[in-house]
C-alpha positions in Angstrom: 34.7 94.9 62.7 36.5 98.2 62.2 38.5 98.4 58.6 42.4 99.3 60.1 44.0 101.0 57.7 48.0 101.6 57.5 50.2 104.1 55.7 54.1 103.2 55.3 56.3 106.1 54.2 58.4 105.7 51.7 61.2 108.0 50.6 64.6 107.8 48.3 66.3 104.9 49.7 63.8 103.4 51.7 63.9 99.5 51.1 61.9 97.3 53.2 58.7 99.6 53.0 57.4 96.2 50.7 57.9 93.7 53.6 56.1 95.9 56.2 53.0 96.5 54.1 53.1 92.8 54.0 53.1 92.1 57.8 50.8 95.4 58.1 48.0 93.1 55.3 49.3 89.6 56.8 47.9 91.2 61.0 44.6 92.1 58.7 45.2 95.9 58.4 44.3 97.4 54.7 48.0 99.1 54.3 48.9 101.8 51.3 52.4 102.6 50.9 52.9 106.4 50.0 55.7 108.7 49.3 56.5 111.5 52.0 56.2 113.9 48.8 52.8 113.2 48.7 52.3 113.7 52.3 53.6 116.7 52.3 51.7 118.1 49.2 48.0 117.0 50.9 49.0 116.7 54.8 45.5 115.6 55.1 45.6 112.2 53.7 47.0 111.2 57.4 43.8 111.6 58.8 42.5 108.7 57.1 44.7 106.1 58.5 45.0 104.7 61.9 48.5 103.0 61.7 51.6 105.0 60.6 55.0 103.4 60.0 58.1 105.0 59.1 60.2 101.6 57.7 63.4 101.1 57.6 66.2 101.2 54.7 68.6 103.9 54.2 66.1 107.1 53.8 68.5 109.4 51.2 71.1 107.6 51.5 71.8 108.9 55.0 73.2 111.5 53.9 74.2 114.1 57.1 73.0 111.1 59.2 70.5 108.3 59.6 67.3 109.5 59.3 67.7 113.1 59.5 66.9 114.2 56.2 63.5 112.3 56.4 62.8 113.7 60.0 63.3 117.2 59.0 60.9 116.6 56.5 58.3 115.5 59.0 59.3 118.1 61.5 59.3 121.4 58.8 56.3 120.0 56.6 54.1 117.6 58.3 54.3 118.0 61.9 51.5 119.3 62.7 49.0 116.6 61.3 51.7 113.9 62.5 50.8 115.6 66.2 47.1 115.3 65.7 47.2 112.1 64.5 49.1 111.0 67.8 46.5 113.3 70.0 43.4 111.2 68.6 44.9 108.1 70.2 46.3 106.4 66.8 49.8 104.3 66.3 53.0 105.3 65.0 55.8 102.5 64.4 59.5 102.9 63.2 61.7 100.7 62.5 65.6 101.0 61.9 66.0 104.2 59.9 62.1 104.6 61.3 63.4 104.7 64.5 66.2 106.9 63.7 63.6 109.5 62.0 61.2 109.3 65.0 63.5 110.1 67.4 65.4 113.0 65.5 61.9 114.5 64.6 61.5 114.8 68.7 58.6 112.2 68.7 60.4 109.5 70.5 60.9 109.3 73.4 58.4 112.4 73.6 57.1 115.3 75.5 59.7 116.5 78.3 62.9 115.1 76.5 64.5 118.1 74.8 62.0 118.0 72.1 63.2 118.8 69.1 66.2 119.6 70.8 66.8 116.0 71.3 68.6 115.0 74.4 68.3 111.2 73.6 69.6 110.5 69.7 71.0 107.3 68.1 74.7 107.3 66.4 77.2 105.3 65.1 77.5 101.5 66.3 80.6 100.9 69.0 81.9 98.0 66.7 82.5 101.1 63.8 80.8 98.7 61.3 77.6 97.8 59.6 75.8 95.0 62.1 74.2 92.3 60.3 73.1 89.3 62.8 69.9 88.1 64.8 69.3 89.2 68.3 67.3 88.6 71.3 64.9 91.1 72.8 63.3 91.2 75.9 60.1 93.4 76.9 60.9 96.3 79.4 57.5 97.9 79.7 53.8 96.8 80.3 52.1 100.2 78.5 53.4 99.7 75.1 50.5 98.5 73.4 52.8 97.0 70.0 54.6 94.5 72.9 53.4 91.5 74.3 54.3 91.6 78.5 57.1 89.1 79.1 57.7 87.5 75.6 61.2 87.3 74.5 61.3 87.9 70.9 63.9 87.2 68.3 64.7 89.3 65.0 67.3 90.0 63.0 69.3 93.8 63.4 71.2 95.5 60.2 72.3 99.0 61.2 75.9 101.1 60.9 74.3 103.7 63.3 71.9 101.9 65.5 73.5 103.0 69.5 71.3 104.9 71.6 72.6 107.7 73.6 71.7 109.8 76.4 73.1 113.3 76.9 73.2 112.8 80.2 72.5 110.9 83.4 69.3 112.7 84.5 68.2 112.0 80.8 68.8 108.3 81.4 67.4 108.0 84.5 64.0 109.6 83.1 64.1 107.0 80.4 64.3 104.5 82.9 61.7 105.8 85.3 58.9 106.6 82.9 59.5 103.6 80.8 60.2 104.9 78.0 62.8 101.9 77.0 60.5 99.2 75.3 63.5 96.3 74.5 66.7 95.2 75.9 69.1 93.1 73.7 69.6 89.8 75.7 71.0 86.7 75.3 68.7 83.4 74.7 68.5 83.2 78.3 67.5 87.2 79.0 70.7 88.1 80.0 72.4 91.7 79.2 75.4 91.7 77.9 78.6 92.9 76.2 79.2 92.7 72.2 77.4 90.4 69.9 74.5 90.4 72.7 74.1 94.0 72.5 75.3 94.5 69.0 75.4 98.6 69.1 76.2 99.8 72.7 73.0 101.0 73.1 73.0 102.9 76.6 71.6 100.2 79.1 71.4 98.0 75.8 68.3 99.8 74.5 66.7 98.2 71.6 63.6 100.4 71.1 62.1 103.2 72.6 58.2 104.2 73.9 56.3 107.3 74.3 54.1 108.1 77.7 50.9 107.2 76.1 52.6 103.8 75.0 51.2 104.6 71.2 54.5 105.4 69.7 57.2 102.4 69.4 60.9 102.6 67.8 62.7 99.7 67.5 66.4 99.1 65.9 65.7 95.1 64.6 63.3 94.3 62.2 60.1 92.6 62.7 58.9 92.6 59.2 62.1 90.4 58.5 60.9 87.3 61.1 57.1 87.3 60.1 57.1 83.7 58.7 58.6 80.7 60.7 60.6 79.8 57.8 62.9 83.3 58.3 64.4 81.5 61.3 67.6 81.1 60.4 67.2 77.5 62.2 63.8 77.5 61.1 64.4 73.3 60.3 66.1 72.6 63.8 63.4 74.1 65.9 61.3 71.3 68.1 58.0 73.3 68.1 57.7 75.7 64.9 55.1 78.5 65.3 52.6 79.3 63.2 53.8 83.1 62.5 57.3 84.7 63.3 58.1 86.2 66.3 57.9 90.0 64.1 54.0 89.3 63.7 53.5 89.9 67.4 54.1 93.6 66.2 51.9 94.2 63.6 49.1 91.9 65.2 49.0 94.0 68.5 49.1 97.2 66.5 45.6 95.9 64.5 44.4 94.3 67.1 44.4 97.5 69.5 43.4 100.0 66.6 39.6 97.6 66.4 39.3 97.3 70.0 40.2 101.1 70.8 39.4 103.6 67.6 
């Protein structure tokens, strides 16, 4: 059985880098949790994971904006190795300020969106205040392979700058047609809709984003928050309780596919 191993970046003001190297070990990946300093002074301790996640927190107090300090970072000191660790067919997860950092590095949604450039970005919510609840998200692509096809998964969301934009039609439309847009926020039911459902305004109520190659996932809720049954906050009402929370199916897909594939 191939060893997975996992790297979580951690930086000033990260905070839930703990909780994912816990759902990274509870899937059955060996995970390390490293400092980006350290990255940057030997870029060539990447090589030896399979699994990268950026985790989510409050990376330097976003100072500027959400994530961008840490992105810079990865774009002016480790992009090079982050590229040829994507090239060789390995994962990269963020999550909340991950996600922000992914896509304002230029690696979400990827090749032939602006690039660093960025024509697709994430900003402040509509609501104008720090959203703290538990949402519904429904699967929107087949090729992403952290996502289970067709399974509705709930988590809990806790972002001031968590909307994703477009900076323009054509850009949305590209999104849309290369599948690039990996959750929706529903309702229990899987319906799109206004405020609380979509708690952000998120252009067509985008909850996370995919690459082309389906390797690279970005999501705004937090699965390391819902990996025991007991974090359902109506964990002692539910009828049938599962044996893992609904977060799990991330981390388990992303082991899972690094021993059947690398």
């Amino acid at each position: 059985m191939t060893d997975v191993k996992a790297v979580v970046l951690r930086a000033a003001g990260i905070n839930c880098d703990a909780e994912t190297e816990f759902a990274l070990v509870t899937a059955g990946a060996q995970a390390d949790r490293l400092h980006i300093n350290r990255m940057i002074e030997d870029p060539s301790l990447l090589a030896g994971y399979q699994i990268m996640v950026v985790p989510g927190g409050f990376s330097y107090g976003d100072d500027v904006a959400a994530g961008t300090i840490l992105a810079n970072q990865i774009i002016h000191h480790i992009y090079e190795p982050v590229q040829r660790f994507i090239e060789t067919g390995k994962l990269v997860l963020g999550i909340c300020n991950g996600f922000q950092v992914l896509v304002k590095a230029g690696l979400l949604p990827g090749v032939g969106f602006g690039g660093k450039a960025r024509s697709v970005t994430i900003t402040y919510n509509d609501s104008g205040r720090f959203e703290d609840r538990w949402v519904h998200l429904e699967p929107q692509t087949d090729h992403c392979v952290f996502i289970d096809p067709g399974r509705r998964v709930y988590l809990p969301v806790a972002h001031g700058e968590g909307k994703v934009v477009t900076s323009d039609e054509a850009t949305l439309e590209q999104l849309k047609a290369g599948r690039h847009i990996a959750f929706k926020y529903v309702d229990a039911e899987g319906n799109e809709g206004p405020f609380p459902i979509n708690p952000n305004g998120s252009v067509e109520a985008a909850a996370g984003l995919t690459d082309a190659t389906g390797r690279i996932l970005g999501l705004m809720p937090h699965p390391e928050r819902h990996v025991r049954p007991t974090q359902h906050p109506h964990w002692t009402r539910l009828t049938q309780r599962p044996e893992q929370g609904d977060g799990m199916t991330i981390f388990n897909n992303a082991v899972r596919y690094v021993r059947e594939n690398l």
